[in-house]
C-alpha positions in Angstrom: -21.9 -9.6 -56.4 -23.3 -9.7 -60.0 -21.0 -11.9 -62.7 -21.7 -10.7 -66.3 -19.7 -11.7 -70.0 -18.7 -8.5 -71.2 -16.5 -10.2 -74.3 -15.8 -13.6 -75.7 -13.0 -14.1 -73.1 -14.0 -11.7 -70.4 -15.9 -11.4 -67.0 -17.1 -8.8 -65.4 -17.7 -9.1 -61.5 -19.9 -6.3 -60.3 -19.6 -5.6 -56.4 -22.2 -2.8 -54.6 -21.3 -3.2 -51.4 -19.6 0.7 -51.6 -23.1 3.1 -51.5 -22.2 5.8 -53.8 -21.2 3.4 -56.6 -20.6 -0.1 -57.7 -17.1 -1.8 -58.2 -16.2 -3.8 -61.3 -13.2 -6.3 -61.0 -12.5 -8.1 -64.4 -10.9 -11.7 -65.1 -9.6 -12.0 -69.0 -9.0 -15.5 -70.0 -6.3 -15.5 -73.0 -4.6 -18.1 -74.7 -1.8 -18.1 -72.4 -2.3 -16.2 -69.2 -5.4 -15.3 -66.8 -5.8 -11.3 -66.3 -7.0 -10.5 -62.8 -8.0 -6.5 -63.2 -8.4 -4.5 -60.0 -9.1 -7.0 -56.5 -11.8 -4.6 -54.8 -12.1 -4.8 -50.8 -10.4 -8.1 -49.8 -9.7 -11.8 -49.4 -13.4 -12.8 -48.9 -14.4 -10.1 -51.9 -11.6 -12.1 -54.3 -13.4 -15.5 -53.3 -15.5 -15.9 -56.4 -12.6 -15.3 -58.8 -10.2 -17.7 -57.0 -12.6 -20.2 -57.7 -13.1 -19.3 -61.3 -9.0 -19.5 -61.2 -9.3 -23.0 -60.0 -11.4 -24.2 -62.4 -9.4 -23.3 -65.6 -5.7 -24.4 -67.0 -3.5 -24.3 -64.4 -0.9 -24.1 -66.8 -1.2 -20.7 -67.5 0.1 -17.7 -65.3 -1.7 -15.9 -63.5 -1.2 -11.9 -63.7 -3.3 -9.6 -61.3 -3.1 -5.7 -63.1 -3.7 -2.6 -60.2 -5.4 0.0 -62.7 -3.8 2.7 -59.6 -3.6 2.5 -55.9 -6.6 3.2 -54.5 -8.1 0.8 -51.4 -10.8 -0.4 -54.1 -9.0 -1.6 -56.2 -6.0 -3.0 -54.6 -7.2 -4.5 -50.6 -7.9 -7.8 -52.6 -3.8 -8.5 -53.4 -3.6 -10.4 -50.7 -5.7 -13.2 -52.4 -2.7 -13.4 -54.6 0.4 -13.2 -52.5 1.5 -15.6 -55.0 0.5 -14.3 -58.3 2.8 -11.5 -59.8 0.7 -8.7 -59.6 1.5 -5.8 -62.1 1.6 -1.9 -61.6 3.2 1.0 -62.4 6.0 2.0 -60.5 4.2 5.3 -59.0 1.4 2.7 -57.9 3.7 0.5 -55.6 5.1 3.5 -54.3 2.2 5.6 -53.7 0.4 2.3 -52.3 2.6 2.2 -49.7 2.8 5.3 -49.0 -1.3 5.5 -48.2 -2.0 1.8 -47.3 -2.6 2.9 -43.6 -4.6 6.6 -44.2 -6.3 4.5 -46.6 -7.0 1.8 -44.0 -8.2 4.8 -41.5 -10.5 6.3 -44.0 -12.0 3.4 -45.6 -11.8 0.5 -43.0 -15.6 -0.6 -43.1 -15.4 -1.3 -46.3 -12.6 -4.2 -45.8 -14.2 -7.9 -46.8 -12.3 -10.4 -45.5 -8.4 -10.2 -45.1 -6.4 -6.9 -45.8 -2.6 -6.5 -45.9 -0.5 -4.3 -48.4 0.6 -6.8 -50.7 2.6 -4.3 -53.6 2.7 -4.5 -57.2 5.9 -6.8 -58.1 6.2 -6.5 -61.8 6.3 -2.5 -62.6 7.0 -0.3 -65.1 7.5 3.1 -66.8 5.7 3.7 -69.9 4.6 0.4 -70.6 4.4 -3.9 -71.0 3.1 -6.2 -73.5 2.1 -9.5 -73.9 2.1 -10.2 -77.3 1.5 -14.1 -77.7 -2.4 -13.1 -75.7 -2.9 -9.6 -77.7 -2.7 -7.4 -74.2 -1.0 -4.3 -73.9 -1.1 -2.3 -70.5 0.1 1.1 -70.6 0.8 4.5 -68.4 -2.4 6.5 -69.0 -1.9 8.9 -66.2 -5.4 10.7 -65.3 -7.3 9.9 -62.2 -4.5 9.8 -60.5 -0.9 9.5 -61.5 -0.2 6.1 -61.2 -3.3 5.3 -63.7 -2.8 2.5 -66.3 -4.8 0.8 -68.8 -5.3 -2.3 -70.3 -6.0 -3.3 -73.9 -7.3 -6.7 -75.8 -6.2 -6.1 -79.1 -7.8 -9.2 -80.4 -11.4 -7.7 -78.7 -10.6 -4.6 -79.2 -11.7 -4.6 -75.8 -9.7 -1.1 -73.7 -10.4 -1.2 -69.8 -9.8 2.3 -68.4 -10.1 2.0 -64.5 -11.6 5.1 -63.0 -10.4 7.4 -65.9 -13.6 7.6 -67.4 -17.0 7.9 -65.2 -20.3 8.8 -66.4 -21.4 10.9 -65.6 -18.6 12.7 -64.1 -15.3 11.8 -63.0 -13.4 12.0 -59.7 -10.2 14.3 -60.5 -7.6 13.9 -58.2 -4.1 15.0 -59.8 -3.6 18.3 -60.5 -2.1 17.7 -64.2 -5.0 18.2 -66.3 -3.0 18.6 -69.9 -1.6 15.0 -69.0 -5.4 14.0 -68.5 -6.2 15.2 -71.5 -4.1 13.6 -73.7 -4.3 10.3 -72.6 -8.3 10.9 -73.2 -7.0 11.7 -76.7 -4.9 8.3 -76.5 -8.2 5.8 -75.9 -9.9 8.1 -79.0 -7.1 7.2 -81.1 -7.1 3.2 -80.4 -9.5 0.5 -82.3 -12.0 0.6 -80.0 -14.9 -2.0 -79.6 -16.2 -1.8 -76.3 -14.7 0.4 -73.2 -15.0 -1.0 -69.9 -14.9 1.2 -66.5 -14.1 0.3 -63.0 -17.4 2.4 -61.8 -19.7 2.0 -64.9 -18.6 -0.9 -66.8 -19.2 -0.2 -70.2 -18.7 3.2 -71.8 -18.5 5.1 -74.8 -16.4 7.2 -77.0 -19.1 10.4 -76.6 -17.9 9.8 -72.4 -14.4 10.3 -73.1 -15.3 13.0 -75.4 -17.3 14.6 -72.8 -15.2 14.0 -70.1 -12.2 15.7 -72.1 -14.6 18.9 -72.6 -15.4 18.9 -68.6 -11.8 19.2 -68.4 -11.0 21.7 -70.6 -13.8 23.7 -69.1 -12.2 23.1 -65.6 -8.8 24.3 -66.6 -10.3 27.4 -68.3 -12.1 28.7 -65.2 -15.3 27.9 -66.7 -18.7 28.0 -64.2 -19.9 24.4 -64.6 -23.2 23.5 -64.0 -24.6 19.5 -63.5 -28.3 18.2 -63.4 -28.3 16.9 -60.2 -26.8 17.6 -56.7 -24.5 14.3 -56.9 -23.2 15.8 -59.8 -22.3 19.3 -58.4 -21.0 17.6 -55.4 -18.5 15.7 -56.9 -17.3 18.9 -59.3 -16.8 20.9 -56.4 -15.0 18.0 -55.0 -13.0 18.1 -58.1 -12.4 21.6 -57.8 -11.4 21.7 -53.8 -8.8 19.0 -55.0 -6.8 21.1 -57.4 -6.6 24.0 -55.7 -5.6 22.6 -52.7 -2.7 21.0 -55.0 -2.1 24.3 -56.9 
């Protein structure tokens, strides 16, 4: 595990224990509260941040934000059975839904302790936290349940896995939906964009990704660089039809 300063107030820890592509798991430390993003594989993976946790003002809350329910980003809840941990409503129910075909798929990849600890503070469209500047907000994509967070005082927007580079993993059918919350992070004060699978992107990525997927709901023949590349497009495609 890598720990890098990404912006005056946050930390990005950078796992690689996953081979096809490293995990990022952010703490945001705001006037008021502590912002856990994302909890990776487990208890033992979350150790590092607890004791970061420790050592700052116990006086402030602790929130832990689930981007979307995938086993990446959510095994690690059970550090913080005691925290509120916040999600959107799609993401406690579809968490629950998968937690043990998720468990079957992915099980060597557990570090440490697992159980399905849900999001307990959800929402619709979206919740803000005006006195620390952070807005997290329904940005459906990736999957449905996708959500995003944004420092306005950093002008700081963390995106989960809705923008990869160089390609994305598409895995719900509604592409127009995709799209436009693409459009949405082009339309915010941007500074620096941070990815759960690539850590920092750029405007130009979300551009590109939004032309990928315009090509893929036109029926255009896409062509990548390299075989990792085509793999995961066919991928992309196998996915949608099979939920056409």
């Amino acid at each position: 595990m890598e720990e890098i300063v990404i912006t005056g107030n946050s930390v990005a820890y950078i796992y690689n224990e996953i081979s096809e592509y490293y995990t990022c798991v952010f703490l945001i430390e705001k006037m008021n509260r502590l912002f856990v993003i994302d909890t990776f594989c487990g208890s033992l993976s979350m150790e590092p941040i607890v004791r970061r946790l420790e050592k700052l003002d116990p006086k402030k809350e602790v929130l832990v934000v689930n981007t979307h329910f995938h086993w990446d980003h959510v095994w690690g809840n059970v550090a913080f059975k005691d925290k509120t941990i916040v999600g959107h409503r799609f993401c406690r129910e579809d968490l629950l839904n998968n937690w043990q075909s998720q468990i079957d798929n992915n099980g060597q990849y557990i570090s440490g302790k697992v159980e399905p600890v849900l999001p307990s503070l959800v929402f619709d469209k979206s919740i803000s936290f005006p006195d620390d500047q952070i807005e997290i907000f329904h940005s459906p994509g990736h999957t449905r349940d996708c959500i995003s967070i944004f420092d306005w005082a950093e002008g700081a927007l963390y995106v989960g896995d809705n923008v990869e580079s160089p390609i994305i993993y598409v895995e719900d059918p509604n592409l127009d939906t995709y799209i436009e919350t693409l459009k949405l992070y082009l339309s915010l004060p941007t500074r620096k964009i941070f990815s759960s699978h690539t850590l920092e992107i750029t405007n130009l990525d979300i551009q590109k990704t939004i032309d990928y997927l315009l090509m893929i709901k036109d029926g255009v023949r896409v062509n990548f660089d390299t075989a990792n590349e085509n793999r995961i497009h066919l991928e992309n495609l196998a996915v949608l039809r099979s939920q056409a």
